[in-house]
N, C-alpha and C positions, 0 to 999 in steps of 0.2 A: 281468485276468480278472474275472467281474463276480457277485458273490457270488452263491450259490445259498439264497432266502431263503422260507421260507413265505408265505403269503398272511395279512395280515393278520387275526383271528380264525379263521382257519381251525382245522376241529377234524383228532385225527391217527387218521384212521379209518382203517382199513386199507386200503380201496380208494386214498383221498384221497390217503394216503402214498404207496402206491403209484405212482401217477399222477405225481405232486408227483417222486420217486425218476427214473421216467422220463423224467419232461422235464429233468431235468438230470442226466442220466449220465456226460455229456463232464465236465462241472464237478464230478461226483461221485468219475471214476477221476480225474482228475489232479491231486485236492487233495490226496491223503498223498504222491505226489512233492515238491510245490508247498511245501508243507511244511516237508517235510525239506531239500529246498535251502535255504530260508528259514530253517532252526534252522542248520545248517553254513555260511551263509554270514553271519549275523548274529549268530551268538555272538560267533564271533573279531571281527567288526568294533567293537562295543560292547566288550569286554575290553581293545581295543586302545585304542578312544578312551581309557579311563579309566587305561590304561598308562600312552598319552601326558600325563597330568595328573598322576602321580605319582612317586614315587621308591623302586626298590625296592631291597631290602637282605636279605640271609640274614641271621637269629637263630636263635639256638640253638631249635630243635625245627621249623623251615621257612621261611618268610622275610615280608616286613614289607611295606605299600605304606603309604608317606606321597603322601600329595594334596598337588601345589605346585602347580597348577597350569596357568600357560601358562610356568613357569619352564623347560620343556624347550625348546620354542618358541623362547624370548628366549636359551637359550645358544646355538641354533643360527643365527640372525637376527642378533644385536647382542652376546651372550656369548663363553666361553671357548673354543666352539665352531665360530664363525664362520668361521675359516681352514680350517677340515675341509669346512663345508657351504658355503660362499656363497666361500671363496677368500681371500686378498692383494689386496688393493685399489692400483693405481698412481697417477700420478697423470696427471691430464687433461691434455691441452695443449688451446688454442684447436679444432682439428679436431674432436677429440674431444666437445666442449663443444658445437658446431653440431651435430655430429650427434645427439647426445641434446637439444639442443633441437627439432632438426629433427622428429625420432620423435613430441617430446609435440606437437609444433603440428599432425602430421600426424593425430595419434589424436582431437585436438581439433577440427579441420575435419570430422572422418568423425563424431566423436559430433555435431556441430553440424546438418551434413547431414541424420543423421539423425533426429534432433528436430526439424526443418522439412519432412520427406516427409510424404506420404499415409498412410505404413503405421506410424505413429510410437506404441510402445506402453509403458507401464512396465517392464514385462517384458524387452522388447526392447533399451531404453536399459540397464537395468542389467546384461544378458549384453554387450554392446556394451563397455559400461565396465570389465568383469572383462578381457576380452579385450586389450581398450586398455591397460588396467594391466599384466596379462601381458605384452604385447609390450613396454612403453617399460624394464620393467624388466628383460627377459631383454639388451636394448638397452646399456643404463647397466651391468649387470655383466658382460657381453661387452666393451666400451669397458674398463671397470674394472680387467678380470683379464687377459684375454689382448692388445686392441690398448696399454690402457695401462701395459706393462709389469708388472701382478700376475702371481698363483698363480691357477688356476683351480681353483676345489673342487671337490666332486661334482655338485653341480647344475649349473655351468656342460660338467662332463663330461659329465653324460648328455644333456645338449643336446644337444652336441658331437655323442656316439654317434647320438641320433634320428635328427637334421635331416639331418645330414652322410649315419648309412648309408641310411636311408630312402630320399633322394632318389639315392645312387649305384646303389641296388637294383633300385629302378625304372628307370630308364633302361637299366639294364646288362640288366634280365628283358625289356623293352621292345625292345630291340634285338634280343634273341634272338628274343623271339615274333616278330616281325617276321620276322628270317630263316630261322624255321621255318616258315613259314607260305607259303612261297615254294616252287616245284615244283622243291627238288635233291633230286638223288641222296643216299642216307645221314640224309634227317632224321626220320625217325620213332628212328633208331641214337642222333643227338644230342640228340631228345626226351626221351629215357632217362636218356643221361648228363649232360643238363643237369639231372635230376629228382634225383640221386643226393643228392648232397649234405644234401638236403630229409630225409632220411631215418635221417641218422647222427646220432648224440646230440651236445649238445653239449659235453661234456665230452669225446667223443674226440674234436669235432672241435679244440678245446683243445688237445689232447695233440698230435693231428697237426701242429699251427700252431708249437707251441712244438719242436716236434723241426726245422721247415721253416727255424725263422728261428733256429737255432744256429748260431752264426757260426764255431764253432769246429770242430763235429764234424757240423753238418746236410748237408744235399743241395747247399746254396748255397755252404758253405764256401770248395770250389774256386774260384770267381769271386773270393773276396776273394782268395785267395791270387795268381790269376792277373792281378787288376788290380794286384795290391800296394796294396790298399788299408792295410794294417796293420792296430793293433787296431782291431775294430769290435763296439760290445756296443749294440745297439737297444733292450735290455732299460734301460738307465741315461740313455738321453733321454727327456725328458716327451712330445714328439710323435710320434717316433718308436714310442714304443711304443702310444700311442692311436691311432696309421695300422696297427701289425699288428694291433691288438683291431677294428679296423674292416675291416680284409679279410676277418676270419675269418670276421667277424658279417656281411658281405660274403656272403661265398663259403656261410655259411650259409643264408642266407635269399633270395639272387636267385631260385634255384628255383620260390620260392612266387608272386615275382612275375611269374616266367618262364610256369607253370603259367597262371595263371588270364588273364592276360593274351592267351595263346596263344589260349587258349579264346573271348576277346571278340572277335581279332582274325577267328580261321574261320569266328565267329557274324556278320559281318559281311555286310550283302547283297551278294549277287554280283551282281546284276543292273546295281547303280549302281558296283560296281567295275571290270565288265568296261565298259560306258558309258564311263568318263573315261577308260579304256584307249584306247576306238576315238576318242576326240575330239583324242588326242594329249598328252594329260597326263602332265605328267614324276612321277617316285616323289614326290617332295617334295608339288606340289599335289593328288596322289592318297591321300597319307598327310593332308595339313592339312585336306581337303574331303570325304574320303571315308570315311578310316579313323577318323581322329583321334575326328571326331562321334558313328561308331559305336560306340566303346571308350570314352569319355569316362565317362559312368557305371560301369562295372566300374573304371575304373583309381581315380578317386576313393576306392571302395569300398574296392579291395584296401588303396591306400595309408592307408587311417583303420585296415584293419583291424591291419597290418604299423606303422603309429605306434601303439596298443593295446600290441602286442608289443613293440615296442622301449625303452621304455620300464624292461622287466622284466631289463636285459642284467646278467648276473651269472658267469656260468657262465663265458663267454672269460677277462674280466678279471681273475677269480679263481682260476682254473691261469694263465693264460700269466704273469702279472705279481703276482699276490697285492694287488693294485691300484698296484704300484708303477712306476718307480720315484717313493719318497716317497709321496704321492696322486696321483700323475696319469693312474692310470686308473683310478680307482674310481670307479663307479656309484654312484648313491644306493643302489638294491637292495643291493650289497656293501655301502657303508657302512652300511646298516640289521642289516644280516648281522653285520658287526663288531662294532657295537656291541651286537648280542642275544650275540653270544659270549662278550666280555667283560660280560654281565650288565648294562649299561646297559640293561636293559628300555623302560625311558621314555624315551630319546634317538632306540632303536630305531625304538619308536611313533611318537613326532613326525618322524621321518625318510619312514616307512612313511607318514603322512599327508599333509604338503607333498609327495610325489610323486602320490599320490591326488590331490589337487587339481591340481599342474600338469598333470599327464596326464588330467585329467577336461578344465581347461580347453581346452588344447591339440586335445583330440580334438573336442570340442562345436564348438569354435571353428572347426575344419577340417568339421567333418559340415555345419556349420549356411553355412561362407562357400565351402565347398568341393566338398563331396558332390552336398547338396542343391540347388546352382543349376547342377552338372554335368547331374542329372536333369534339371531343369526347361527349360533351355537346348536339349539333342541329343536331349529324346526328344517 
């Protein structure tokens, strides 16, 4: 918004003011909203920075903040903390070792590439390099934790949950818009109740989840009983229980991708879809040629919008499992949680910012490699 500024020397007569009043009335109503967003969304952000820089502590008459700091930082990085935030470290075999080679020389050809184009900018190189850096390490602590035999912390979890539900969401919303979108019987009925879910909080969709996967007393029970499987508690395996926190958030969220999708596919020209119909074109090359181009730009969209979201996953994790069992499905969001409960204020902080930043890079990185050249590409 582009400030609304007198003219310089100008005197404030009451016509002039006037005048001056007029011509910027748009800029004149939407400043006390503008405002007020700006004080409620930039108090807590600043409070928070200087949280994460300190240590705080109740004394007798209210409580104390000592300044350390990037010492919150370093216990969660390289400190006491590390096994909570970044995981167990295993160890590498040779496979392992080529593929995180493989990752930096790939990041390395692309920054190289792009420091010899046309379009070659300083700006450009150094979002290029955060990016780069993001990927080779998300790379090396995935090798690290889960293929080499470690503990996965929270940050290698909420990966997990993004990347994992995000792209199951999409597809599974994309499949549906697809076969609503089709002339049967009963689909405006399945419109509906594929919209439902979209609608219900997530805390009861929580509850619902945790009553579904009781093995002892749920709806599924009978099945164990009837395969004889014996005991079975999904609650006490690490993956197991991040495959039901990812249904949930699953069956939470297809809807929205269901939705909007829907919407891109019937926004689609009929003229060139009925065309590859009469030319003989099978669904596959009518969806790759026809459809695909059309939707390209909203699917993009939805999906940066739904990565935004996914990110914030707290609610499933924390009824179905309390993050457990042990850490293995706690969110950073929960671990941030935890730690403001137990009064670690500044751990809180720095937990709440390393996800700010991945999730800032992560989305720029998808707007800028993803979005943005979906637009430019199909439209």
């Amino acid at each position: 918004m582009t400030a609304a500024v007198m003219p310089a020397g100008a005197s404030l007569s009451p016509s002039r003011l006037s005048r001056w009043a007029d011509a910027n009335a748009g800029r004149l109503m939407v400043l006390p909203a503008v405002l007020i967003v700006l004080a409620f969304a930039m108090f807590p952000l600043i409070v928070s920075a200087y949280l994460a820089l300190a240590r705080f502590a109740l004394v007798k008459g209210g409580f104390k903040l000592t300044f350390v700091g990037l010492d919150n930082f370093v216990r969660l990085l390289f400190g006491s903390q590390q096994y909570h935030f970044l995981g167990t470290f295993g160890l590498l075999g040779p496979i392992e070792w080529a593929i995180a080679a493989g990752t930096i020389l790939l990041a390395a050809v692309w920054l190289y590439r792009f420091a010899r184009s046309g379009n070659f900018t300083i700006a450009g190189l150094l979002g290029r390099a955060v990016s780069a850096s993001v990927l080779s390490g998300v790379v090396l602590l995935t090798l690290a934790t889960i293929v080499g035999g470690g503990v996965p912390g929270t940050l290698m979890t909420t990966i997990v949950y993004v990347l994992a539900g995000v792209a199951v969401q999409f597809l599974i919303g994309l499949g549906l818009a697809l076969l609503c979108a089709q002339p049967i019987r009963g689909r405006n009925f399945f419109r509906v109740v594929f919209f439902v879910p979209l609608i219900v909080t997530p805390v009861g969709i929580a509850y619902t989840f945790r009553m579904l996967a009781d093995m002892e007393k749920g709806p599924l029970a009978p099945l164990r009983f009837y395969f004889h499987l014996g005991e079975f508690a999904w609650a006490t395996d690490p993956w197991l229980a991040r495959l039901v926190v990812l249904i949930g958030d699953t069956w939470q969220w297809t809807p929205f991708m269901f939705i909007v999708l829907l919407a891109a596919v019937e926004a689609r020209p009929q003229e060139t879809f009925e065309a590859a119909k009469i030319d003989g074109a099978n669904p596959w090359q009518i969806f790759r040629y026809v459809t695909w181009p059309a939707i390209a730009p909203v699917a993009a969209t939805v999906t940066l919008i739904r990565l935004i979201e996914a990110f914030k996953i707290v609610d499933l994790p924390n009824v179905l499992t309390n993050g457990g069992p042990g850490l293995a499905t706690e969110s950073m969001t929960l671990h941030a949680f935890i730690a403001w409960r137990t009064q670690d204020l500044g751990g809180s902080a720095a937990v709440g910012y390393i996800l700010l930043f991945v999730a800032t890079v992560t989305c720029v990185s998808f707007f800028n490699y993803g979005v943005r050249r979906a637009r430019v590409a199909y439209q």
